[in-house]
C-alpha positions in Angstrom: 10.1 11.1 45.8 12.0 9.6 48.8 12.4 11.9 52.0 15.4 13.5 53.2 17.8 11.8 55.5 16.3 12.3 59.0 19.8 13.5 60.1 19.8 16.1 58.0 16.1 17.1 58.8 17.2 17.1 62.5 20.4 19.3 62.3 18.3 22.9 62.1 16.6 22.1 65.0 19.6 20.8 66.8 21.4 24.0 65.7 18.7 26.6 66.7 18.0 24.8 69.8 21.5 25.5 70.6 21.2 29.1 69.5 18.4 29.4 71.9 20.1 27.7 74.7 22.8 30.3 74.4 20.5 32.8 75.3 18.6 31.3 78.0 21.9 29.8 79.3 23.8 33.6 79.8 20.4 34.9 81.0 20.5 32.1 84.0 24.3 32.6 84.8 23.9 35.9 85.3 20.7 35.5 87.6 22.5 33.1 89.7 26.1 35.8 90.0 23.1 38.5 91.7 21.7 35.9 93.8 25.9 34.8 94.7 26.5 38.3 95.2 23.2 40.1 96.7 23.7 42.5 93.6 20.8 44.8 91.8 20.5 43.2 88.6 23.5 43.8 87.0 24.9 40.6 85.8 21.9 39.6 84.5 21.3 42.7 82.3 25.0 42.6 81.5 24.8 38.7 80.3 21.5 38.8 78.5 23.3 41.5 76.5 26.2 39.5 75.7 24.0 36.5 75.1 21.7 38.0 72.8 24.9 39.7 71.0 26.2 36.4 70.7 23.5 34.2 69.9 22.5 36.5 66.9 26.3 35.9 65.7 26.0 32.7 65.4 22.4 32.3 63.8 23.6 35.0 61.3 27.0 32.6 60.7 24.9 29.3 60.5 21.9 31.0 58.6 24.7 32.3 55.7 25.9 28.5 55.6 22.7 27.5 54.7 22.4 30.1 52.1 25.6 29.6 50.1 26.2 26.6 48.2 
């Protein structure tokens, strides 16, 4: 039985890797607004949040994709 395309074996990876980076990515940017501003932590609370929120949309819309036919 031949193997799968190696394009399509990559595109999972590529997709949750860029899940993953959404969250790590939102995390950082808010980090770097306190150290900007001097603040208490609240851009990075308030951009993990949003990260998180958002990143979960998106595995949730890719993982349904993959589901359906």
């Amino acid at each position: 039985m031949p193997l799968e395309n190696p394009s399509k074996q990559a595109r999972p990876v590529v997709a949750l890797a860029g899940i993953g980076s959404e969250m790590v990515g939102f995390t950082l940017g808010g980090v770097v607004l306190d150290w900007l501003f001097g603040s208490l932590p609240v851009f990075t609370v308030i951009l993990t949040v949003g990260g998180l929120i958002l990143a979960m949309g998106h595995l949730m819309r890719w993982a349904n994709r993959r589901i359906e036919p």
